[in-house]
N, C-alpha and C positions, 0 to 999 in steps of 0.2 A: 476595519475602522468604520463606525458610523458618523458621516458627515455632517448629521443632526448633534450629534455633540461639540462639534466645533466652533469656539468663540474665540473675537476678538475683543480684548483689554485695553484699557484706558486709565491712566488715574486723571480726576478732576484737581489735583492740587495744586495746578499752576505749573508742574515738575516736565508735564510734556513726556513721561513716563507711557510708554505702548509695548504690546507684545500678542502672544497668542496663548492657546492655552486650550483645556478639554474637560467636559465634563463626567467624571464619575459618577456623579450622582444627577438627580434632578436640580441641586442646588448646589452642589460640591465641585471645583475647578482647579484642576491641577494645571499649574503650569510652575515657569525657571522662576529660582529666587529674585533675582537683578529687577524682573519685571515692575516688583514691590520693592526693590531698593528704597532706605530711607522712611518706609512707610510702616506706621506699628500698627498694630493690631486693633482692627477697625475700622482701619480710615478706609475710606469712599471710593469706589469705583466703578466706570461702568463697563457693560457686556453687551456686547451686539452677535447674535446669533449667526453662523453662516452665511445665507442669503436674507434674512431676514435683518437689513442694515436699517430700518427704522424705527425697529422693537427696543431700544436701551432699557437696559434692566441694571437697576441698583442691585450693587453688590459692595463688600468690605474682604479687608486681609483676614483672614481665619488664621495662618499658621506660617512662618518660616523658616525654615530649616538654618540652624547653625552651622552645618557642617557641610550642606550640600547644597547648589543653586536652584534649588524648588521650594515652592509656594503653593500654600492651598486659599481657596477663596470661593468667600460663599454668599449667594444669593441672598437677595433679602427674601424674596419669594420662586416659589420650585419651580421650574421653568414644566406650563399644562401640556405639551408634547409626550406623546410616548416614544422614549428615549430608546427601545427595547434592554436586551440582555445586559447588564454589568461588563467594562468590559474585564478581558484577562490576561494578567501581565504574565510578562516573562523574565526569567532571572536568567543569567550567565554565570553562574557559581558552579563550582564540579569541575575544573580543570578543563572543560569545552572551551573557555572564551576567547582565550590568550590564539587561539589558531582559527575563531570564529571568522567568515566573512558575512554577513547575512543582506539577502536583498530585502528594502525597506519602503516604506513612504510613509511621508507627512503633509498634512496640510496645516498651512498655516497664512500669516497675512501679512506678507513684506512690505517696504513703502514703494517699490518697484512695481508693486503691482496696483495701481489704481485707478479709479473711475472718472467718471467725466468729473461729479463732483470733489474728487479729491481724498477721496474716502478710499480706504485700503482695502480690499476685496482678496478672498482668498485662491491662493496658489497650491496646486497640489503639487509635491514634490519627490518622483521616484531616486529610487537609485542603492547605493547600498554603504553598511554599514560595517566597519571593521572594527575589533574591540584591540583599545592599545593598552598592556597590560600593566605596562609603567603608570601609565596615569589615569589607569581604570576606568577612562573614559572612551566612547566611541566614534573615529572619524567617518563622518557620512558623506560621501561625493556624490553629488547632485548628477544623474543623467541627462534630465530632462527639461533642467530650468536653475540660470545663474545669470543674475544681474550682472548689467555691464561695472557700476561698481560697488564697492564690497558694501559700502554703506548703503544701499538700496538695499539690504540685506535685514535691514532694521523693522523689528517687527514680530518678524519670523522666532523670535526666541517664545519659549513656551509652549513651542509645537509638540506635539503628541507622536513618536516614533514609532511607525508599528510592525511587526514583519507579519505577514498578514493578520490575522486579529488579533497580535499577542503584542498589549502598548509595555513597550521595553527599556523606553530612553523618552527625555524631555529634549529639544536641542537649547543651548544656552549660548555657543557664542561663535564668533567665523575669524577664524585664523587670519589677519592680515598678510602673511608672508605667504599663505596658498592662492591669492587673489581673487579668493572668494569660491574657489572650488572644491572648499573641502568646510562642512562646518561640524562643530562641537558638540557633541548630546552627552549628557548625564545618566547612568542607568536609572532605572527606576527602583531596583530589587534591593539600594540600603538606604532607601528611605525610609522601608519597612524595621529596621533598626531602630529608629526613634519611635519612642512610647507617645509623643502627642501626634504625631502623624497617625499613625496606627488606633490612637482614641479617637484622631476626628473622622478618620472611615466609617470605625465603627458606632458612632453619636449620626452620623447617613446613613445607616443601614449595610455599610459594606463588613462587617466585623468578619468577614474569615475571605476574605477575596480570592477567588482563583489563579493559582500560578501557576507557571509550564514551562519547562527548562528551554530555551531557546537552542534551537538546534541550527548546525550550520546548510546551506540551503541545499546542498547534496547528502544530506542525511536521509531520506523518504526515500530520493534514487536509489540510494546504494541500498539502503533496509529492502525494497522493494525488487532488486537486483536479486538478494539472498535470500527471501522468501518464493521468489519463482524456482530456484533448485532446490528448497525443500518441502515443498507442499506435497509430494509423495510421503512424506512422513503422517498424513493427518487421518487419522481414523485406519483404516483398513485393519485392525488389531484378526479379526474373527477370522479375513483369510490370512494373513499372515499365519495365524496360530495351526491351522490348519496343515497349512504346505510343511514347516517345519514339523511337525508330530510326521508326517510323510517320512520326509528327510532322515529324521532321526532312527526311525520304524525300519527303514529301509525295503517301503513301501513301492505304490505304481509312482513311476516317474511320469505318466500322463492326467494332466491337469484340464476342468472346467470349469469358468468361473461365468457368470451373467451379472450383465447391469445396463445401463445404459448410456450416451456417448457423454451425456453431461455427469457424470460417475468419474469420466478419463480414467479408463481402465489403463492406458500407459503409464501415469501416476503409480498405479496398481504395481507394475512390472518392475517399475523404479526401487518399487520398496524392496519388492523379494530382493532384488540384484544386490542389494544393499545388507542384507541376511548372511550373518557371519560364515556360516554351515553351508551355505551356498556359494558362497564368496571360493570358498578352499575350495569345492565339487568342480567348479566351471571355470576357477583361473581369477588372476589376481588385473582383470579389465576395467574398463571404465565403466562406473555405473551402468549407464544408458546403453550399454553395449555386451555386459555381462549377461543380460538378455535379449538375443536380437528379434528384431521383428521381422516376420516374413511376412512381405506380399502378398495378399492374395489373387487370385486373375480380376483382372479390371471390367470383364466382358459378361455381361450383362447376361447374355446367352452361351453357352458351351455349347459347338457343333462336335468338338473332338474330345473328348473326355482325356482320351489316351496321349496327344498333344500336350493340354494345359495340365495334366499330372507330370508329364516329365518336365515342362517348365518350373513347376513346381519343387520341383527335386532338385531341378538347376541352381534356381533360386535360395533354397535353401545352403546348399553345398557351395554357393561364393559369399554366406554370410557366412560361415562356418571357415571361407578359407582353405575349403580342399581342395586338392586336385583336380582341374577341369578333367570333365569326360563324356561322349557322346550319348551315353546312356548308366542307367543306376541301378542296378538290383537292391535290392536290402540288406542280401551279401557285401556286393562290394560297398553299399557306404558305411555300415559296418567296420570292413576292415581299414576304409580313411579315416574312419572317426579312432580307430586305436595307436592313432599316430599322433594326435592329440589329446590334452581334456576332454574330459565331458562335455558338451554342447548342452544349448536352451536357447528355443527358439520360443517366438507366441506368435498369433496371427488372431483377427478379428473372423467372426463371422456376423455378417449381417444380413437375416434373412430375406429382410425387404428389396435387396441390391444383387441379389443370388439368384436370376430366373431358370429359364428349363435345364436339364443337363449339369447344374451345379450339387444335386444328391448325389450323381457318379463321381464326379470329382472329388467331392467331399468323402464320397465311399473309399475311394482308392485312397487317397491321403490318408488319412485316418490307418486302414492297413497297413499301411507303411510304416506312418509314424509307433503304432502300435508295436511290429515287428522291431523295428532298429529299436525301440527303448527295453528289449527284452534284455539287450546286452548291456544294460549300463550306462552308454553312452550318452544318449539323449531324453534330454526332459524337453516334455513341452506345454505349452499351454493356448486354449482354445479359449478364447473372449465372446461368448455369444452376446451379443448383442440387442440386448428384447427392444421389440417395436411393434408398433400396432401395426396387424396387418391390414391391406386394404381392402375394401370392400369390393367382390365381385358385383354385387348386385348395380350398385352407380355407373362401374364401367360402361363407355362405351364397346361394341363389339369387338370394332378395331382392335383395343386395347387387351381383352382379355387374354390373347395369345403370349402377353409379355407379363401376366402376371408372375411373382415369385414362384420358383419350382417349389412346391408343399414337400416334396422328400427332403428335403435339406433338414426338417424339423424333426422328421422320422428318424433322421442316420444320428442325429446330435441326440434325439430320446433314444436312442440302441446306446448310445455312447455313453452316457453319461448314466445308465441302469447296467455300468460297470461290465458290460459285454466287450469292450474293447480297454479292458486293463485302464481306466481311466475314472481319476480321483473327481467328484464334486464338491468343490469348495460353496463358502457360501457365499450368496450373493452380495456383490458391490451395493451401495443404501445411501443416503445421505448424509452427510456432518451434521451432528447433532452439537450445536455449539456449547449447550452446556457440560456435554459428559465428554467430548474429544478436543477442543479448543486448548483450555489448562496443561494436560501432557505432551500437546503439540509446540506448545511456546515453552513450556520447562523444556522440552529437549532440542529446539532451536539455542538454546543459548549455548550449546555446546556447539556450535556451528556459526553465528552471529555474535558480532559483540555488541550485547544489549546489558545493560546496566541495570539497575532496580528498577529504577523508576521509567525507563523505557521500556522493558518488561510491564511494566504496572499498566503504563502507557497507552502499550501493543493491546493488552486486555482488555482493556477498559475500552476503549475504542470499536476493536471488533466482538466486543461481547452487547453491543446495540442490534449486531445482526439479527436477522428472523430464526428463531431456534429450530428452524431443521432448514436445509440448502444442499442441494447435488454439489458436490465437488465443484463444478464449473461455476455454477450461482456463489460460490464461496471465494472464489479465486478473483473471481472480479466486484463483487463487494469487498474486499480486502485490498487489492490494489485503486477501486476507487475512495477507499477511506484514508489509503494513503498519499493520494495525488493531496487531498484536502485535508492533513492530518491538522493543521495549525488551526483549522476553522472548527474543529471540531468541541 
């Protein structure tokens, strides 16, 4: 709601006739029909701007509706303010209404509210608005502001309803039997029904006005609820494609993929787990768990190589659910894992976080892992993690003894040049919003119930993004489009 378009009404005809009202246009004023009760087309009246209570601007009746308690009225001359953007209503047509509750406000200018002079100044008014489907119209319960009586209420009709920028409802009258706790609003979406309504927008300049289904105020939650479990869906097409031709091949069961943390190669893991062909291989689990993630050692330095591999084994063998045991051959996990499905585990490496003593560890794992997937049982996969390494030269002295152990990069290039039976996928890259965005919301809809024009909606909205974004830059441009979808 822009508060520069906010007027208060008057007629001069003796009638004592007052209300409120909003401007469309520069010279164009919607407000409730009653307000021009009695009054035809042309007769006289004035407008006083917001705060601006000693600007009176001549205006007349332009238009009122037969059917419905709204009135247009227009300027004699265009109010010199830049009003900005047009605003954009909202409909409640589509079977949403009848169960709509929507949070709202209005400003308008009751006789409760006034100045030392006597003059009506405006109220803003929160609170929210329920659509009653018997009588098509919408009850608004005031949170924030209700005259002590009903008739201080007087005034207030012709206010401009908005759920945040979408003007949806006029309010027109206050229920005497809710004692003033509940008032009347009109929609705004069948006015557009009438042909001179709809000619005098477009004789202003508005001839195709923006509209936007009004959604109830936990609709973004829950959309935004449903798109955090499936954003593993969005691009990864090339590894995906990949792993399966594996799969099918009956190919190495050891996996290496690269990217970066704003990539969220876990995303990544989400998807394979979700891979039909894989689904049957590893057991009918829960997503998130159909691939578990193993730990890797927290400890910056390895003194015991031979220690943090057998924690490592450990590790692995109570995500997997085997049998505790003091120690592990490759034999024996072997024959735990033939008590089971096939296991799939992943684990990150990140070189920068990996100091001396982490290439032996990584040596010995790797063998391992290498060994046990000869039988079948276990797939894995290695997340390396590219990052800039740091600079020795800057270092302080102190410091240089803790830089990253350099063989970890050496054992991951032995690895990955297919020396240890392990596949190179390719690497994790950015959303490219124009070529992965469209397949990602077609196949959300099988997952979310998004209508057309919510679909159209979701598109149109996040297709503003910057055309290329990491995973992570996507994920929160996309839930902050959706905290603000109605402003949009």
């Amino acid at each position: 709601m822009n508060p520069e378009r906010v007027v208060d009404i008057w007629f001069r005809d003796g009638s004592n006739r007052f209300g409120s009202g909003y401007l469309l246009t520069d010279r164009l004023i919607l407000t409730a029909g009653h307000v021009a009760d009695n009054s035809a087309h042309g007769d006289p009246c004035i407008i006083r701007r917001w705060k601006r209570v000693d600007a009176e601007l001549d205006a007349a009746l332009l238009w009122r509706s037969q059917y419905h308690d709204a009135a247009l009225i227009r300027l004699d001359t265009p109010v010199a303010v830049d009003l900005g953007a047009s605003p954009v209503f909202g409909r409640v047509s589509g079977g949403h209404a009848s169960a709509g509750t929507f949070d709202c406000a209005s400003v308008g200018f009751p006789r409760a509210n006034r100045n030392r002079q006597n003059e009506r100044i405006d109220k803003h008014v929160v609170g929210q608005a329920t659509y009653a489907f018997r009588s098509g119209k919408f009850d608004v319960f005031s949170t924030n502001a209700r005259p002590v009586d009903v008739e201080d209420w007087a005034g207030f009709s012709g206010a401009a309803v908005f759920r945040q920028e979408l003007l949806f409802a006029l309010i027109v009258s206050v229920p005497e039997a809710w004692g003033g706790e509940s008032l009347t609003a009109v929609a705004v979406e069948p006015l557009f029904e009438e042909a001179a309504f709809r000619k005098a927008l477009s004789d202003h300049g508005l001839g195709q006005p923006k509209m936007r289904k009004l959604r109830h105020q936990r609709f973004y939650r829950t959309l935004l609820e449903s798109l955090r479990r499936h954003y593993c869906f969005i691009d990864r097409n090339p590894q995906r494609a990949s792993f399966e031709s594996c799969i099918r091949a009956g190919a190495s069961q050891g996996f290496i993929f690269s990217g970066t943390r704003d990539d969220m190669p876990e995303l990544f893991m989400q998807r394979l787990a979700a891979v039909p062909e894989f689904r049957e291989i590893v057991g009918d689990l829960a997503p998130e768990r159909a691939v578990a993630k193993l730990d890797w050692i927290e400890d910056f330095t390895i003194t015991d190589s031979s220690a943090s591999f057998a924690e490592l084994v450990r590790r692995c063998a109570s995500l997997l659910s085997l049998p505790l045991t003091a120690t592990w051959s490759p034999a024996a996990f072997i024959k735990a894992l033939q008590q089971r499905t096939p296991a799939a585990i992943w684990w990150e490496i990140e070189p920068n976080r990996m100091g001396p003593g982490h290439s032996e560890l990584l040596g010995l794992w790797l063998d391992f892992c290498a060994e046990v997937q000869q039988s079948g049982r276990l797939y894995w996969f290695a997340c390396w993690l590219v990052v800039e390494p740091p600079s020795r030269t800057f270092l302080p002295a102190f410091l240089r003894p803790h830089l990253p152990d350099p063989g970890v990069e050496r054992v991951m290039a032995l690895c990955s040049a297919a020396q240890r039976t392990a596949v190179l996928s390719p690497p994790l890259g950015p959303i490219e919003i124009g070529n992965d965005l469209r397949p990602w919301l077609d196949r959300l809809r099988q997952y979310v119930p998004l209508d057309d024009e919510d679909h159209h909606d979701l598109h149109e909205q996040i297709s503003r993004a910057p055309p290329s974004l990491s995973l992570s830059q996507f994920t929160v441009t996309v839930e902050g489009m959706l905290h603000n979808a109605d402003t949009q």
